[in-house]
C-alpha positions, -999 to 999 in steps of 0.1 A, spaced: 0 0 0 29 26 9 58 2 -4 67 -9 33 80 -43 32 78 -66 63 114 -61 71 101 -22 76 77 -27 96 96 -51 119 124 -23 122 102 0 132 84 -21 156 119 -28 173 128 7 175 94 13 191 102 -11 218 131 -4 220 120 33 230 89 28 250 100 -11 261 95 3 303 64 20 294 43 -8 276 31 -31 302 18 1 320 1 12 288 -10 -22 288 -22 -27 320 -42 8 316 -56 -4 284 -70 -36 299 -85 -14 327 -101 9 304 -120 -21 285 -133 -35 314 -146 -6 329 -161 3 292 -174 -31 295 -191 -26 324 -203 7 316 -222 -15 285 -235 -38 308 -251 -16 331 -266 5 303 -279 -23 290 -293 -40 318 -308 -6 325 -327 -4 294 -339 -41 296 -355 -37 330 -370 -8 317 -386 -24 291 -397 -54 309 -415 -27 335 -435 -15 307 -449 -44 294 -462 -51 330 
């Protein structure tokens, strides 16, 4: 697509870690956080609105 072969991409990739290698499983660990929490957030929004509904019908 931009004429970036493999090799490239996996130079640049080791660069990267090579750069932010002490800051990644942080990044990670936030990352993980963040999704659950969205998760939940999805959950709860939809349980909400499913309760609702079934209160209606009633």
């Amino acid at each position: 697509m931009f004429g970036v072969s493999p090799w490239q991409i996996m130079i640049i990739l080791a660069v990267v870690v090579l750069l932010f290698g002490n800051r990644l499983p942080a990044l990670a660990r936030s990352l993980g956080q963040s999704l659950v929490e969205f998760k939940k957030g999805v959950k709860e929004i939809d349980d909400a609105s499913t309760s609702q509904d079934s209160n209606q019908e009633h």
